[in-house]
Wavefront OBJ file of the C-alpha trace (Angstrom):
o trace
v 0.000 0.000 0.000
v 1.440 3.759 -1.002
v 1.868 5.913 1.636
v 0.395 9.040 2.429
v 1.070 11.749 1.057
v 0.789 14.966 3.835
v 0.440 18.091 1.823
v 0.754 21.217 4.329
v -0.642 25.096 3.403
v 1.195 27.830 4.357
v -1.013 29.105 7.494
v -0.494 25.912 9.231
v 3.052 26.083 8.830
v 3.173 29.811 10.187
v 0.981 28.952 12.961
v 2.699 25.682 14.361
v 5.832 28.041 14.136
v 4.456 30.807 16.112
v 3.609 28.546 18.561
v 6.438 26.724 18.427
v 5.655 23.400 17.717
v 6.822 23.335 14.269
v 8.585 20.206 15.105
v 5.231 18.433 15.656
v 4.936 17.455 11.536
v 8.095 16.063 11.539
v 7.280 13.596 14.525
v 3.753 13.025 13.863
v 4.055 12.419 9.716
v 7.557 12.203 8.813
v 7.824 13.570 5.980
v 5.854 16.999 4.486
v 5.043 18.302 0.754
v 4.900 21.915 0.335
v 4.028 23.099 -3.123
v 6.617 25.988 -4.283
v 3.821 28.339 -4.335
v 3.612 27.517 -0.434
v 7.191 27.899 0.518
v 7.589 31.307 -1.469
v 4.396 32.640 0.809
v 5.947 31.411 4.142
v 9.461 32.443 3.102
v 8.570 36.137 2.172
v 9.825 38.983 3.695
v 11.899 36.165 5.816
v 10.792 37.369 8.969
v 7.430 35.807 9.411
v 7.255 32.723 11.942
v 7.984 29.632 9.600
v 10.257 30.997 7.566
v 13.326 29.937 9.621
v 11.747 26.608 10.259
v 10.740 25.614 6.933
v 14.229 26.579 5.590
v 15.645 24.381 8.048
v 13.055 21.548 7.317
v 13.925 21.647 3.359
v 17.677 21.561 3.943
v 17.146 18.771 6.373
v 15.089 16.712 3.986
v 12.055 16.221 6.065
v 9.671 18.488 4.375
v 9.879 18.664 0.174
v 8.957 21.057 -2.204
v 6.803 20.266 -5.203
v 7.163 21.967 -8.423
v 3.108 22.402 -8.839
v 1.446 25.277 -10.430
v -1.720 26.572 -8.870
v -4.981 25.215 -10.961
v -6.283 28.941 -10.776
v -9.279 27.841 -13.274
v -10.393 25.228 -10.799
v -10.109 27.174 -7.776
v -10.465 30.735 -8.477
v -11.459 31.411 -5.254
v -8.135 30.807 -3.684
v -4.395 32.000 -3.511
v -1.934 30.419 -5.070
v -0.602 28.431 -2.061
v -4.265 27.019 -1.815
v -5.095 26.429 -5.052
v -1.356 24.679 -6.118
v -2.029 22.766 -2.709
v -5.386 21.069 -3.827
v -3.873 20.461 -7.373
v -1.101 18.707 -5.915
v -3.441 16.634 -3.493
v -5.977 15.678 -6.583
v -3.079 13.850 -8.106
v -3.135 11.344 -5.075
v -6.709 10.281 -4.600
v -7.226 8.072 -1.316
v -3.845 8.640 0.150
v -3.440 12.421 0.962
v -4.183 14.667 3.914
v -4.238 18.204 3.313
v -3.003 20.842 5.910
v -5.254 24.385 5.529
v -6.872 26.891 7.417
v -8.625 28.406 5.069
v -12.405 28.013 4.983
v -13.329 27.700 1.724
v -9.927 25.581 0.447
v -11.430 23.492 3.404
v -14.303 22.711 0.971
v -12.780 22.324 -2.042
v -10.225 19.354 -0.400
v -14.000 17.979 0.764
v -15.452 18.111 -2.148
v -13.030 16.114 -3.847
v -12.591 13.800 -1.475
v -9.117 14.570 0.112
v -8.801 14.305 3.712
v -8.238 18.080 5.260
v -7.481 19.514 8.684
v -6.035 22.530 10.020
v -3.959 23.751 12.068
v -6.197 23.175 15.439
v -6.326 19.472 14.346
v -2.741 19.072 13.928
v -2.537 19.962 17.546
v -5.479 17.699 18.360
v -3.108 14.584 16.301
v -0.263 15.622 18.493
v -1.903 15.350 21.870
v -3.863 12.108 20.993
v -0.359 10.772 20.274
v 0.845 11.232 22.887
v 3.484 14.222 21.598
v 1.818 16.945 23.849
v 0.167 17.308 26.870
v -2.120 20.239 26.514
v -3.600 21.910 23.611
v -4.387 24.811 25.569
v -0.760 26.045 25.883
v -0.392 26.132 21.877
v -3.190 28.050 21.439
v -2.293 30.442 24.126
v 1.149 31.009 22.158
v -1.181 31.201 18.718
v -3.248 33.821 20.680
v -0.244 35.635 21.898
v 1.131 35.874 18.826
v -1.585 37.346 17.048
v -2.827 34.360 14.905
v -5.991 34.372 13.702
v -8.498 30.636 15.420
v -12.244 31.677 15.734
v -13.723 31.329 19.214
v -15.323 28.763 17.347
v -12.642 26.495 16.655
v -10.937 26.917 20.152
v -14.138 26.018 21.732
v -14.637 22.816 19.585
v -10.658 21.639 19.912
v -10.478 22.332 23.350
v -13.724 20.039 23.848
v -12.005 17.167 21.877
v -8.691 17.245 22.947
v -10.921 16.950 26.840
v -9.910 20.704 27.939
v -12.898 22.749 27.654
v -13.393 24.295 31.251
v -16.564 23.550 33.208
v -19.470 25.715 33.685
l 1 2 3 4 5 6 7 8 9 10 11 12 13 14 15 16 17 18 19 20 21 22 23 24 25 26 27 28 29 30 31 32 33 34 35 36 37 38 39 40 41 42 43 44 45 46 47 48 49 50 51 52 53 54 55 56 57 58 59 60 61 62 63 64 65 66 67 68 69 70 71 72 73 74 75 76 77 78 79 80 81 82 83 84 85 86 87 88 89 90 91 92 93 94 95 96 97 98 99 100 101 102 103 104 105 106 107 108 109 110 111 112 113 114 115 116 117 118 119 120 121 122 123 124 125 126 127 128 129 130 131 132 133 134 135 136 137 138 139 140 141 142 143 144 145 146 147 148 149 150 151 152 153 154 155 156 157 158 159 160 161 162 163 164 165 166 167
C-alpha cells in the first residue's frame, strides 16, 4: 500500500511556528510536501514565523517542495498556495491529507474527497499521540502571537482534545 502523502498550506506552517511546535509534523508524519507556491508565501519577507523553520526543514530533507502550479481555473477562489495545494493533493486520490486553514480551500479538499485539517487538528493529532500534553498552551502562544483561530474552533478543539473548562 502507497503511503500518504501529507500536503501542508502555508497558514499551518506559520501557525505551528508561532507557537512553536513546528517540530510536531516532523514527529507526527515524517515527511511533508509543500508546493513551491507555499514555501515562497511562508518564506517572504523572511521574517514571518515559519520561515526559519521551513528553511531548516527543506535543507534537512524532512519536508519537500513540489514543483506544482496553482490550478487557478479550478479554484479561483483561492491563492496560489491554496489552489497549487489542492492540485497537488488531486493527483493522489485516497492517500493524501491536506493541511489548511482556510475556509473555503477546506471545501474544495471535501469536495473532492481529500482528507483536510487545520492547524487546530494538527494539535489535536499531536496530543492524541501522545506528543503533547495540553492543547491549551499552543493556542495560548497562537493567541499571543496574534494568529488568527475563531472562538469557534478553540471552543470545539479544546472540547475534543478533553480541555474545555466547566461551567
Amino acid at each position: 500500500m502507497a503511503e500518504r502523502l501529507v500536503v501542508a498550506d502555508a497558514s499551518p506552517l506559520i501557525g505551528l511556528a508561532a507557537a512553536g511546535a513546528f517540530d510536531l509534523l516532523r514527529r507526527l508524519f515524517d515527511q511533508v510536501t509543500v508546493t513551491a507556491a507555499v514555501r515562497d508565501e511562508v518564506l517572504a519577507g523572511g521574517g514571518r514565523p515559519g520561515a526559519r523553520e521551513l528553511t531548516e526543514a527543506i535543507e534537512r530533507g524532512w519536508i519537500e517542495v513540489a514543483a506544482v502550479r496553482p490550478d487557478r481555473d479550478r479554484f479561483t477562489d483561492l491563492g496560489a498556495g491554496e489552489a497549487s495545494t489542492l492540485a497537488l493533493a488531486i493527483n493522489h486520490p485516497g492517500r493524501c491529507l491536506v493541511l489548511m486553514d482556510e475556509t473555503s480551500g477546506r471545501a474544495h479538499a471535501r469536495a473532492h474527497g481529500i482528507a483536510v485539517t487545520g492547524l487546530a487538528g494538527v494539535l489535536l493529532i499531536a496530543k492524541r499521540a501522545g506528543f503533547i500534553s495540553s492543547v491549551r498552551l499552543y493556542l495560548e502562544r497562537l493567541q499571543a502571537s496574534n494568529f488568527r483561530l475563531s472562538e469557534e474552533v478553540i471552543r470545539t478543539i479544546l472540547e475534543q482534545a478533553g480541555e474545555a473548562p466547566t461551567t
